[in-house]
BAFI-3210 file (N, C-alpha, C; in Angstrom, 3 decimals, decimal comma, padded with zeros to 6 digits):
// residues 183
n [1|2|3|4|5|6|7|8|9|10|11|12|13|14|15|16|17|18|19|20|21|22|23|24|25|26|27|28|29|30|31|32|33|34|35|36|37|38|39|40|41|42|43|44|45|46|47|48|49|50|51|52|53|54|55|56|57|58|59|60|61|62|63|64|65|66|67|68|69|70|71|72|73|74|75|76|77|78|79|80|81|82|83|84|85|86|87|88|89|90|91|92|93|94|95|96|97|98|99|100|101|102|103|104|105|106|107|108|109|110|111|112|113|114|115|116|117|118|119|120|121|122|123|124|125|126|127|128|129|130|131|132|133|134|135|136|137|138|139|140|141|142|143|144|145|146|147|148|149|150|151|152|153|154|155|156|157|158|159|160|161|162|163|164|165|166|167|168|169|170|171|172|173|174|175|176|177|178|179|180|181|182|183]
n.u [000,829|000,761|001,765|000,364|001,063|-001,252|-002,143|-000,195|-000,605|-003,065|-002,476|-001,007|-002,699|-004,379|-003,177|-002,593|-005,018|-007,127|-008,206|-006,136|-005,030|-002,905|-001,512|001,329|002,077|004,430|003,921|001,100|-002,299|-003,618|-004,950|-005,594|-002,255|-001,387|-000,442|-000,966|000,230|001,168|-001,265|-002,156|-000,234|-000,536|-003,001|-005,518|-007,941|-009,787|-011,214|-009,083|-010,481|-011,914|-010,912|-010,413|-010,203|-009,530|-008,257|-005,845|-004,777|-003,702|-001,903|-000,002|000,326|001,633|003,650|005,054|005,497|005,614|007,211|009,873|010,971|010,264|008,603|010,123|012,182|010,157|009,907|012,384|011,976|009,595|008,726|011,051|010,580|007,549|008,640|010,060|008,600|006,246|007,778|008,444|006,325|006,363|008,401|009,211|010,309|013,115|014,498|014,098|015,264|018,028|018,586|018,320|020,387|022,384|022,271|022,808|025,672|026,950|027,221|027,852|030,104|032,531|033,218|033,082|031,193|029,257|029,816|029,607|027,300|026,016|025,103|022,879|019,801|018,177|016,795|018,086|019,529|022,050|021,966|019,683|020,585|022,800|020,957|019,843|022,202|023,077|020,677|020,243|023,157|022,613|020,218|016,726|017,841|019,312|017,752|016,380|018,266|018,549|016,409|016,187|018,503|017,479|015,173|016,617|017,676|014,969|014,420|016,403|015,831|013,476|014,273|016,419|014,968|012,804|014,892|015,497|013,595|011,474|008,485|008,115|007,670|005,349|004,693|006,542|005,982|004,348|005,255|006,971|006,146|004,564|005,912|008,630|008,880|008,797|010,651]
n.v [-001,179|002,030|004,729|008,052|011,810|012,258|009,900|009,560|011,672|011,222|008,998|009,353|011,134|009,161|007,595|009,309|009,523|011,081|013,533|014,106|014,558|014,221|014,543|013,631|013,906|015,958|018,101|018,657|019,602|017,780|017,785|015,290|015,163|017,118|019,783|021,755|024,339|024,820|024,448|027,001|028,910|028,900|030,382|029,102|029,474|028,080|025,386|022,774|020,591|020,565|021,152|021,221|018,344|018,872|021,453|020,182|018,305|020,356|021,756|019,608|018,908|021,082|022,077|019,920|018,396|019,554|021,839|020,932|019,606|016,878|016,002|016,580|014,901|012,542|012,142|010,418|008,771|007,051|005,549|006,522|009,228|008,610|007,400|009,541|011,864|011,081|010,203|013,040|014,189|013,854|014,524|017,275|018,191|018,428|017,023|013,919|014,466|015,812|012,872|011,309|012,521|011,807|009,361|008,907|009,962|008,023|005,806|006,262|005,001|006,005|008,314|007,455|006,985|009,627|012,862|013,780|014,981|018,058|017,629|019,003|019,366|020,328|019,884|020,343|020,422|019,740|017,383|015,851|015,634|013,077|011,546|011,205|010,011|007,708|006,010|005,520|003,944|001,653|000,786|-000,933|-002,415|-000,770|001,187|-000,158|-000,691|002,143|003,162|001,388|002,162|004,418|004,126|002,999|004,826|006,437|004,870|005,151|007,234|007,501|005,405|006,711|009,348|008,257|007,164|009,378|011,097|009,746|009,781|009,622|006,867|005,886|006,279|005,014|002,151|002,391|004,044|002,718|000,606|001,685|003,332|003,196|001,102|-002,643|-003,919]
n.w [000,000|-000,640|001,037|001,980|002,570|004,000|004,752|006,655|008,855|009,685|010,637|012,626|014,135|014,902|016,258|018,419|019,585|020,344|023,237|026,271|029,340|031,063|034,993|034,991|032,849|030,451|028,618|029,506|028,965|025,874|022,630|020,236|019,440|020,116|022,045|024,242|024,522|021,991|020,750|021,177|020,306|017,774|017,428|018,574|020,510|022,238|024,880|025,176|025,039|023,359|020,686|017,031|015,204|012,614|013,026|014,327|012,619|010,757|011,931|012,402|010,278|009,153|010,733|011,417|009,650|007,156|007,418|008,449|006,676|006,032|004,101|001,782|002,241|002,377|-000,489|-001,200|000,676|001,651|004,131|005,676|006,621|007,300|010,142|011,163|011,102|013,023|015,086|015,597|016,806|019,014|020,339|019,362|015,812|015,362|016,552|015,852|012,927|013,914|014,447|011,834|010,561|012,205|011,845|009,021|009,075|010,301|008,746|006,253|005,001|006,125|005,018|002,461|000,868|000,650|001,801|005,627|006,891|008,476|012,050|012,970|013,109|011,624|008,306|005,515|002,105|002,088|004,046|002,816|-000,278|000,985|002,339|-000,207|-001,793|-000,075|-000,116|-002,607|-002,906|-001,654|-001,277|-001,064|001,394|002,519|002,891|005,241|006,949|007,655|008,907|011,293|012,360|013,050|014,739|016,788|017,719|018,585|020,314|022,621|023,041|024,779|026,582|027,988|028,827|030,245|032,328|033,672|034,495|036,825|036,554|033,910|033,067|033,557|030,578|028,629|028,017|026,759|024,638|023,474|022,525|020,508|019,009|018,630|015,790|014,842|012,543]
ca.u [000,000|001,114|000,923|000,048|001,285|-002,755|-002,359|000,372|-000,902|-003,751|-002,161|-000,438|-003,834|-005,514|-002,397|-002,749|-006,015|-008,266|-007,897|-005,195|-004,706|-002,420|-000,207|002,417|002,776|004,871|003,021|000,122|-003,093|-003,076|-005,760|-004,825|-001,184|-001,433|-000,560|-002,424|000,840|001,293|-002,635|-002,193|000,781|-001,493|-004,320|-006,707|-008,430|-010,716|-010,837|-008,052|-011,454|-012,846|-009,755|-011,039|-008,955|-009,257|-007,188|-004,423|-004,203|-002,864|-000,418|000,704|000,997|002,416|004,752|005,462|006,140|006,336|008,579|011,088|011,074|009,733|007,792|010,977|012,936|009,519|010,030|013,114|011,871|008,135|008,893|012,052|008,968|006,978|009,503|010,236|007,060|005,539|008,896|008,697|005,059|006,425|009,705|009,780|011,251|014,380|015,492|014,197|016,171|019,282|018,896|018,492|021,723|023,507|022,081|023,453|027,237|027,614|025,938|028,480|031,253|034,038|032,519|033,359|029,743|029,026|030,523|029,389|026,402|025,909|024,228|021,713|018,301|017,703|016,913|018,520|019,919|023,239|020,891|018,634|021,785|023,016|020,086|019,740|022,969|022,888|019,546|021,027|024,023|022,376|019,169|015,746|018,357|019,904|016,205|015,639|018,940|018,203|014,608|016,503|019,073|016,811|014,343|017,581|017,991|014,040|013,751|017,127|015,599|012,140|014,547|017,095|013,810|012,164|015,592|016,075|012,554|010,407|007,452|007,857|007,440|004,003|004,572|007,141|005,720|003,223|006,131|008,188|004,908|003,857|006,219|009,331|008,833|009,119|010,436]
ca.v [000,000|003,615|005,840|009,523|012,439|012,444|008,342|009,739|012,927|010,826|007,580|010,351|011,556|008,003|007,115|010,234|009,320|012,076|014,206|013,612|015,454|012,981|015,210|012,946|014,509|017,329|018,335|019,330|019,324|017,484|016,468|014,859|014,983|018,634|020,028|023,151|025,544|024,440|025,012|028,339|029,583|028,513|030,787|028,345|030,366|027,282|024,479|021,539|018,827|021,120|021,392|020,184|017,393|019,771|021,928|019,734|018,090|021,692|022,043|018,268|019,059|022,514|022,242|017,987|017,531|020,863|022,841|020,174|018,869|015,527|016,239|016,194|012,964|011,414|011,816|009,758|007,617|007,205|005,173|007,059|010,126|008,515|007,224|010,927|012,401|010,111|010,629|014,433|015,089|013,734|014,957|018,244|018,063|018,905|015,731|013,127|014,851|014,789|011,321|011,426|012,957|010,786|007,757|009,218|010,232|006,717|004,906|006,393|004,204|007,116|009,707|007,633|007,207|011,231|013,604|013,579|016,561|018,800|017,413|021,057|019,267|021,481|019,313|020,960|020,281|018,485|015,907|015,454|014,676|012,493|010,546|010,029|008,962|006,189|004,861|004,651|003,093|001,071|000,471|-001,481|-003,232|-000,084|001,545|-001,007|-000,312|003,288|002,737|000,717|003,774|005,847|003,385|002,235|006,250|007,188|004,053|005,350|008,748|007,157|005,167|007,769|010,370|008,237|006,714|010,824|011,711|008,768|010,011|009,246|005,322|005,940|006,307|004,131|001,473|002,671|004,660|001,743|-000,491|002,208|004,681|002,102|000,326|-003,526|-003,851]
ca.w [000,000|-000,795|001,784|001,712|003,749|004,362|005,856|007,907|009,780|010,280|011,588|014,295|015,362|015,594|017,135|019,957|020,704|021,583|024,655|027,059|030,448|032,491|035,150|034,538|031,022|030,809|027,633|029,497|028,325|024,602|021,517|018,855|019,535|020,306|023,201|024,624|024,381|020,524|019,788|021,186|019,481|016,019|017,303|018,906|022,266|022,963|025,535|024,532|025,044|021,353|019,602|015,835|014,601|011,628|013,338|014,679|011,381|010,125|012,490|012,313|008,314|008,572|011,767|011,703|008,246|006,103|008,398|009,101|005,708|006,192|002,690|001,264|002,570|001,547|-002,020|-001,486|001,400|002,285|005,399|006,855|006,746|008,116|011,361|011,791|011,452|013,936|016,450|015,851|017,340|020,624|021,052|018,250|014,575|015,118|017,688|014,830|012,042|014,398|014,328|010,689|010,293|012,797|011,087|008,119|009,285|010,666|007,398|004,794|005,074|006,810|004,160|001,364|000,170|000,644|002,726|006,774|007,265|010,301|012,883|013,798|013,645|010,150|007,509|004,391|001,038|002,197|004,034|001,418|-000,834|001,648|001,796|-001,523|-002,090|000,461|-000,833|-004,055|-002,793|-000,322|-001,753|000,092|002,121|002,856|003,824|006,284|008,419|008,197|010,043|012,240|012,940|014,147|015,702|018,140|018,365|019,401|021,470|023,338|023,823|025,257|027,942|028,846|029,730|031,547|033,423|033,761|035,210|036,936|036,440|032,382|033,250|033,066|029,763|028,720|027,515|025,239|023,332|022,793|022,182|019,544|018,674|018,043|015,227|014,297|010,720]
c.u [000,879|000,596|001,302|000,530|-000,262|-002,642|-001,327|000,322|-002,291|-003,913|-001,395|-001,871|-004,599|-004,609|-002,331|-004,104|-006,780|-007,484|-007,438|-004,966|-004,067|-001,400|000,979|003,519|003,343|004,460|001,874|-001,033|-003,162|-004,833|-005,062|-003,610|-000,787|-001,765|-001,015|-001,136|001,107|000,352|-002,618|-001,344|000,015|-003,027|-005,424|-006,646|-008,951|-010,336|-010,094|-008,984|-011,948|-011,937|-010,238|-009,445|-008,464|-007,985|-005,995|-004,278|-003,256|-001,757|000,361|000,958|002,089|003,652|005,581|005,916|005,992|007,216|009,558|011,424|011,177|009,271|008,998|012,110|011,499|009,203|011,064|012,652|010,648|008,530|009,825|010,948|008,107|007,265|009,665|009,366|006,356|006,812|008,806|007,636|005,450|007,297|009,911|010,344|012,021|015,230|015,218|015,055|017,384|019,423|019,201|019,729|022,493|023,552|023,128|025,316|027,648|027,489|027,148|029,807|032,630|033,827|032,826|032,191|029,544|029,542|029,004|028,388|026,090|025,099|023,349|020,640|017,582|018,087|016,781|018,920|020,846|022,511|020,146|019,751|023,012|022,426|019,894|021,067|022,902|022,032|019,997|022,102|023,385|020,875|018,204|016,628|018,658|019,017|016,039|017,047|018,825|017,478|015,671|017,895|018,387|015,430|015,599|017,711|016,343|014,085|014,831|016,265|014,670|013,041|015,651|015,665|013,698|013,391|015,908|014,501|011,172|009,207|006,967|007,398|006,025|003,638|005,063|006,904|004,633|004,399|006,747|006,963|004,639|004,569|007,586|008,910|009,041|009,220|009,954]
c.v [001,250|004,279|007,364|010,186|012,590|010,877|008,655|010,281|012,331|009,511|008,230|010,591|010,321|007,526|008,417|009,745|010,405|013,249|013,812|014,392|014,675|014,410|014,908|013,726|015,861|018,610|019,083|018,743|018,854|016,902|016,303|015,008|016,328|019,465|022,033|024,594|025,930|025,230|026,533|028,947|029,535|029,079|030,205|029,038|028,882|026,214|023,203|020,590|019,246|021,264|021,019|019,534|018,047|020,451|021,782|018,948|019,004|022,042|020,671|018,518|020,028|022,653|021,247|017,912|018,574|021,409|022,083|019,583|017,425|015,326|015,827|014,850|012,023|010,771|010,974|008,255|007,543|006,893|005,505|008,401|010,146|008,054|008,768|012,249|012,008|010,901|012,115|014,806|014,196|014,886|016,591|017,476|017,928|017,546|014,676|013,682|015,351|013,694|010,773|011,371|012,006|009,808|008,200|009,102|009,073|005,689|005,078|005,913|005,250|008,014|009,262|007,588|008,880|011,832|013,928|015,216|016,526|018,322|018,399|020,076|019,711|020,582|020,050|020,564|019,492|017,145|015,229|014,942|013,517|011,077|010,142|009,377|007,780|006,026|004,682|004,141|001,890|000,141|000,339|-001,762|-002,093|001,096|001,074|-000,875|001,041|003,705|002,303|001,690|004,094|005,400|003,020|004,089|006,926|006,170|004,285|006,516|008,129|006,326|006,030|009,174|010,099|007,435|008,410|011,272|009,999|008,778|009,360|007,999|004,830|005,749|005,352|003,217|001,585|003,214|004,068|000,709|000,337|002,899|003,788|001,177|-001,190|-003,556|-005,013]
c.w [000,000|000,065|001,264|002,487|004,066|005,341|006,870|008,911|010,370|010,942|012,815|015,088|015,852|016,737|019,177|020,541|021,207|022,388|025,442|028,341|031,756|033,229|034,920|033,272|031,221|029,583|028,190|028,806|026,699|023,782|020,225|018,492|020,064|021,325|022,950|023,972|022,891|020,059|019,959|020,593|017,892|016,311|018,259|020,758|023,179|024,271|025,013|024,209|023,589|020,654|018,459|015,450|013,276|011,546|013,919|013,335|010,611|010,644|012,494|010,870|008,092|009,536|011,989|010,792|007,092|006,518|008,252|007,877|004,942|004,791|002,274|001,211|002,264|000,164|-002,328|-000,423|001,987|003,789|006,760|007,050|007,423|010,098|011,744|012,120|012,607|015,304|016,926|016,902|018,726|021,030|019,869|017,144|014,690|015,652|016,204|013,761|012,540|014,153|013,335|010,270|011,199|011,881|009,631|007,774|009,454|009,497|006,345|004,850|005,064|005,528|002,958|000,408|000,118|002,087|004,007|006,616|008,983|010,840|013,729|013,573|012,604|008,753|005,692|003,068|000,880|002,788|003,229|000,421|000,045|001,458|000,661|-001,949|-001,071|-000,125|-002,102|-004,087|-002,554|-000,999|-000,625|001,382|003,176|003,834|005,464|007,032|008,699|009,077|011,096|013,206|013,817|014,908|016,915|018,914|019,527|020,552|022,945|023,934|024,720|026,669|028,675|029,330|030,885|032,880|034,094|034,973|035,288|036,457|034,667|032,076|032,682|031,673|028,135|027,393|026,035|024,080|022,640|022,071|020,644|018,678|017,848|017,094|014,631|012,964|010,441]
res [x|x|x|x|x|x|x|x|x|x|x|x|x|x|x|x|x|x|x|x|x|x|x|x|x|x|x|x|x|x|x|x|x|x|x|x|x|x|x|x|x|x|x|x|x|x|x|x|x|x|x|x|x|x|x|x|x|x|x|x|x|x|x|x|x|x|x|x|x|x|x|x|x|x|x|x|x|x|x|x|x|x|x|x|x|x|x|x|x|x|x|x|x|x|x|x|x|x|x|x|x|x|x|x|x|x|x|x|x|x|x|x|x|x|x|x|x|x|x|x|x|x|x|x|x|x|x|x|x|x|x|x|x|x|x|x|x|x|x|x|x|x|x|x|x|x|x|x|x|x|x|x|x|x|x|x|x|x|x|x|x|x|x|x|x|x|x|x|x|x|x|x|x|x|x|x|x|x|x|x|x|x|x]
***
């Protein structure tokens, strides 16, 4: 199946679930992946329980995966797109496309595949030629350790948090259950 940036912004919100208000969360109040300080910076006055999915769809399109240039690594890689899209609306853009780029620097065999890009979080033009040269070195094969990059990278972040702040435990399991991927 072909997915869409439309099957992805809306496999994030089925995946948030609604309305969320655990104290635990340091997020705060959240619908549809979209926490209260977010919706307000994008305008929205209302109560977090009315948010329209309408309107976290727009900011999951325009802040998750236009801004950060998720759009763009999906024209070369639907599924690394969708891993970082998904990772971003927890943790921000910028930490998944670090990871990106790590995965990257370590991937190109000591820079002889393409020369090593900056690790800033700012997915630019040298990344994007990066990535495509590995996948065209590298190919499917080469896909599927990339995923696996930056699945060993979110599933690190998800247990250094919560070994960092107990309270995250709570959470834990669902991130690695959901958010980590099995290839």
């Amino acid at each position: 199946m072909t997915r869409t940036i439309k099957d992805i912004i809306e496999g994030i919100i089925q995946r948030e679930a609604g309305y969320v208000n655990n104290p635990k969360d340091l997020g705060g109040p959240t619908r549809w992946g979209i926490t209260e300080k977010v919706a307000r910076a994008n305008g929205y006055r209302g109560d977090m329980r009315d948010l329209p999915k309408s309107f976290a769809y727009q900011i999951l399109l325009d802040e998750h995966f236009i801004a950060p240039k998720f759009g763009d690594v999906a024209k070369l890689s639907m599924a690394t797109a969708v891993t970082l899209a998904d990772a971003g609306t927890l943790t921000g853009p910028s930490r998944p496309s670090t990871w990106l780029q790590v995965a990257l620097n370590v991937l190109n065999r000591e820079q002889t595949l393409y020369a090593d890009v900056a690790m800033d979080g700012v997915i630019g033009s040298k990344t994007l030629k990066a990535l495509e040269a590995y996948l065209e070195h590298r190919g499917q094969e080469g896909e599927v350790v990339l995923l696996r990059a930056l699945n060993c990278q979110i599933g690190q972040h998800f247990i250094t948090i919560s070994l960092n702040r107990e309270a995250n435990e709570d959470f834990t399991y669902g991130w690695l259950l959901h958010r980590v991927n099995v290839l």
